[in-house]
N, C-alpha and C positions, 0 to 999 in steps of 0.2 A: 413199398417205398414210401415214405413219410413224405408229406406233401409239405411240410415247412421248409424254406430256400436252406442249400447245403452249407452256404458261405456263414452263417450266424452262426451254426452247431461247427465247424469248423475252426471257426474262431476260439467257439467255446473250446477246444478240446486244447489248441494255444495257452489260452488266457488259464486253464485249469492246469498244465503241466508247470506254466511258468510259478504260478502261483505256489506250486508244491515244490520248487526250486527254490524260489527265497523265501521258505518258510523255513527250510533246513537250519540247524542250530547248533554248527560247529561250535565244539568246545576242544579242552583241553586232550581228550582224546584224538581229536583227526591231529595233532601236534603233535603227540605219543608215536599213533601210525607213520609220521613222516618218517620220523625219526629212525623208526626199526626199521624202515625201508633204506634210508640211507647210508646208515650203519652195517647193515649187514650185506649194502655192493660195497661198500669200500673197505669188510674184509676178504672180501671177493665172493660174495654170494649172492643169488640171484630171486630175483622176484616171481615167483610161480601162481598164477591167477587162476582159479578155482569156481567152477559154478554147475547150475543143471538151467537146462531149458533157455528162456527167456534173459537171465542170470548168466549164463554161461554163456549166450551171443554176448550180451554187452561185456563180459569177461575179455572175452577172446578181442574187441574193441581195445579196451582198455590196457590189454599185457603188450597189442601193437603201439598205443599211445607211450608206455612205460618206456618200450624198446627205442623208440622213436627220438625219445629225450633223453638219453642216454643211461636210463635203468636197466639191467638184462632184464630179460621178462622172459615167459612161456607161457601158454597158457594150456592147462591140465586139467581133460572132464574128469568130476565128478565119480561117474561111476565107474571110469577106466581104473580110477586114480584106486578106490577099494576092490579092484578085480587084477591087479597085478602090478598099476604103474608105481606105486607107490616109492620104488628106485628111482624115481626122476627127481624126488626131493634129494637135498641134502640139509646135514644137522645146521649147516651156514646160513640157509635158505631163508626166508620168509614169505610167509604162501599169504594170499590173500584171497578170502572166501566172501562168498558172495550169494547171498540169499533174503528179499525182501521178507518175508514171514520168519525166518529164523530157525526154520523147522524140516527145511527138506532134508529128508534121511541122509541121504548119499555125504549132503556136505554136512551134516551134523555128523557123521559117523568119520568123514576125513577129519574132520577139527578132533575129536577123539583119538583116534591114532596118530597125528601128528605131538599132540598133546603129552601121550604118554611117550613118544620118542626126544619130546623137547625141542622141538620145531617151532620157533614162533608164529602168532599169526595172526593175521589183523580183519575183524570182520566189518561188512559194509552190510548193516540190517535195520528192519523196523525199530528192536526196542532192543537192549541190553540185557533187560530179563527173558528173551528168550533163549532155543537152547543154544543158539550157536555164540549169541552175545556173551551166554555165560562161561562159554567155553574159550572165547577168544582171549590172546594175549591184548589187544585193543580192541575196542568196539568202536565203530562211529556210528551213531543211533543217529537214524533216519527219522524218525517219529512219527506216528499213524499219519496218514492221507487218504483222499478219495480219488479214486483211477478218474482217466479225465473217459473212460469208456462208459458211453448211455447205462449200462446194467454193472457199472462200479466191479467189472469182470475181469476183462482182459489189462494185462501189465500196461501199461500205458505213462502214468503218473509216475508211479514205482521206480520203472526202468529208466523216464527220463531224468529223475533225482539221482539213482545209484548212477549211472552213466557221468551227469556234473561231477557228484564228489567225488568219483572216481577220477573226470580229469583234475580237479582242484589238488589232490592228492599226489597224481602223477607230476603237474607243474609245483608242485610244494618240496618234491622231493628232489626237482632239479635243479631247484632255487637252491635250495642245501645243498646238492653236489656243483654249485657255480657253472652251470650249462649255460653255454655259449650260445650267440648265434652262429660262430665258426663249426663251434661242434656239432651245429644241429646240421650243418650241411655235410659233415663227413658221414650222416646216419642217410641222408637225402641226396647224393651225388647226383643222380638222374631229375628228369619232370622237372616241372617249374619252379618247385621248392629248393631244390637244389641249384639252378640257374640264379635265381632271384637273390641267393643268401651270395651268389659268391662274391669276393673282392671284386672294387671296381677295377681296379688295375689289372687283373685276370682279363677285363671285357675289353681291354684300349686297340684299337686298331693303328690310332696315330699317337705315337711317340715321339715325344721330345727328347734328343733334335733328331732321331733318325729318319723320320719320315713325316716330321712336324716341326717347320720350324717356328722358331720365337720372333718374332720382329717388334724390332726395335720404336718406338713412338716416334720418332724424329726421322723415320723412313716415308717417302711419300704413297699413297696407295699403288702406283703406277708403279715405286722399286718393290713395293710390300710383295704385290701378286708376280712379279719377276722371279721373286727371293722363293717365294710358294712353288713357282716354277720349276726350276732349277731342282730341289729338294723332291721334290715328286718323279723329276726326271731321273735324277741317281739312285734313287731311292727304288724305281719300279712300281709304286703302288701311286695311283691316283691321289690329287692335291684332295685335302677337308674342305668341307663347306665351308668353312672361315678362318679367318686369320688369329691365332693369340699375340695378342699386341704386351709387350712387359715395359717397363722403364729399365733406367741407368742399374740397379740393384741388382734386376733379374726378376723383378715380382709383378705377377699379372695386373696390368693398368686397364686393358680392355680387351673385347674382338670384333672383330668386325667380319659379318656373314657376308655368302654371295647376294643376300638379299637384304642386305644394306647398304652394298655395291651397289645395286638394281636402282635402288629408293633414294640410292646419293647421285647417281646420273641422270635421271628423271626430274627429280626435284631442284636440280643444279645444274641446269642446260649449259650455265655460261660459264663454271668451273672447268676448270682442267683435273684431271689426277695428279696433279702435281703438288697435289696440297698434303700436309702431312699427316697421317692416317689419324691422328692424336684428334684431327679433327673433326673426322666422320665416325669413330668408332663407339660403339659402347662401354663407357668408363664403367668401375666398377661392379662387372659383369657378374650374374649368379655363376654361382663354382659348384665345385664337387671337391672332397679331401682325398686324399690315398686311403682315407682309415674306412670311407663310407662303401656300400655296397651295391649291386646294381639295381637291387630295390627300390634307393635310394636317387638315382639316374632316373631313372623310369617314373620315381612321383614327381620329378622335378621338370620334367620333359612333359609329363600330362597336365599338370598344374598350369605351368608357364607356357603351354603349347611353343614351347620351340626344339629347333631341331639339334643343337649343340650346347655342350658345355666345356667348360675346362675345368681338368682336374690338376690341384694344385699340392705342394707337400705343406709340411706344417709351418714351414718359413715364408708360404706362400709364394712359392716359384712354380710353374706352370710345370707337369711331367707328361701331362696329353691332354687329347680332347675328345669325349666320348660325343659319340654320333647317334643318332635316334635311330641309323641302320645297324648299328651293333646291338642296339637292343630287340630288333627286328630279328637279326640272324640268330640272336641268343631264343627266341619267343617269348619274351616278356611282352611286349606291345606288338599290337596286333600292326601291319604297314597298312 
């Protein structure tokens, strides 16, 4: 065990991987590669990722990132691939191989048979003049590095460079097929990712006016929380913690929380509720659109640390009010 503290050589091994990340020297080739990539899903063919060893984990990484973002992907070992799989390609296909030295058999031997079937393919290696750069329909040349591993041995450096431009690649190609954030949730329905991307309007518990009403400015607090009342009553679900207050138009002028209620009768021993909400409430309230998503709730609720907002349409009329328990039951924010 080396008696030098672990945390310096640790860092080092950071500070050596990152350094071999922006040393990389896209050109006109990783442009080439987007291109066959997005070209041949959109005449409906599929992405097929190709590696051995070390190559072939961050493969299998990378054909789930492809699939992820709405590229088909698979990913196809190496040596299965010249022992019989080689039906998994088709002539539509473009395979993408993957090998820091340029020289492991199995994928120099795939890139040859693909080659003579007329398979395109795009290789992710050290240098262009090796065998597989030569053989590839694209190269993107990685260019010599030093592994961030004490004996310059183990993949290290290598694998963390091909893994970037591999996802540089993957987001390049979905840039070119206009990938959504909609569409990234129909690939992610489940987990947090899929939660996070969906419509806000999907998360609303209170709905205007069915179980939220609007009140009017020129309403006193005392009819405001009546009208809340009532609306709760018919409705069966529990009043919101605040009120959305609109004007004469219909467009949100303020709200006012149960703990602004609290702060208005404390602070205002000698008032009545009789005064009209316009006067205790929060004008110009932070909102939320119909178009935003509950990502977008959730940065806004931990920012602002509060507990409601109103989401409004594009004419800015109020259509609910998202609650920081809605985002609680969705698991974005922890309660």
């Amino acid at each position: 065990m080396p008696n030098e503290p672990l945390l310096p050589f640790a860092r080092s091994v950071l500070s050596a991987e990152a350094h071999a990340i922006s040393g990389v020297a896209l050109g006109p080739s990783f442009v080439a590669a987007a291109h066959l990539v997005a070209d041949a899903v959109a005449k409906g063919g599929t992405l097929v990722v190709s590696g051995l060893g070390k190559s072939g984990l961050v493969g299998q990484k990378l054909s789930a990132t492809f699939a992820s973002t709405g590229t088909p992907s698979h990913f196809l070992h190496a040596t299965e691939a010249v022992h019989g799989d080689l039906g998994r390609i088709r002539k539509d296909d473009v395979v993408l191989l993957l090998s820091f030295g340029g020289a492991t058999e199995e994928v120099v031997t795939l890139a040859e048979l693909l080659g003579q079937d007329g398979v395109k393919t795009i290789a992710i290696t050290r240098s262009n003049a090796s065998a597989l750069g030569r053989l590839a329909t694209a190269c993107i040349e990685l260019g010599e590095m030093k592994e961030a591993c004490q004996h310059n041995l183990a993949p290290t450096a290598s694998t963390a460079v091909t893994m970037a431009v591999g996802d540089a690649l993957a987001l390049s190609v979905a840039l070119l097929r206009q990938f959504k954030a909609e569409d990234f949730r129909k690939f992610h329905p489940g987990g947090g990712l899929g939660r996070e991307t969906m419509p806000i309007t999907d998360a609303l518990r209170f709905r205007a006016p069915e179980n939220l009403p609007l009140i009017h400015e020129s309403l006193s607090i005392r009819e405001a929380y009546e009208v809340a009342r009532q609306v709760a009553q018919a409705s069966g679900v529990r009043r919101a913690g605040a009120l959305v207050v609109v004007d004469d138009a219909g467009h949100l002028s303020g709200i006012f929380t149960d703990g602004d209620l609290r702060r208005w009768v404390t602070n205002n021993p000698a008032v009545t509720l009789e005064v009209p909400i316009s006067q205790a409430m929060t004008r110009n309230p932070k909102r939320l659109t119909t178009m935003q998503k509950v990502r977008d709730a959730a940065h806004l609720m931990r920012e602002l640390r509060i507990d409601e907002a109103p989401v409004v349409d594009a004419a800015g009329c109020p259509v609910g009010l998202i609650d920081v328990q809605d985002l609680v039951a969705l698991k974005v924010i922890e309660g």
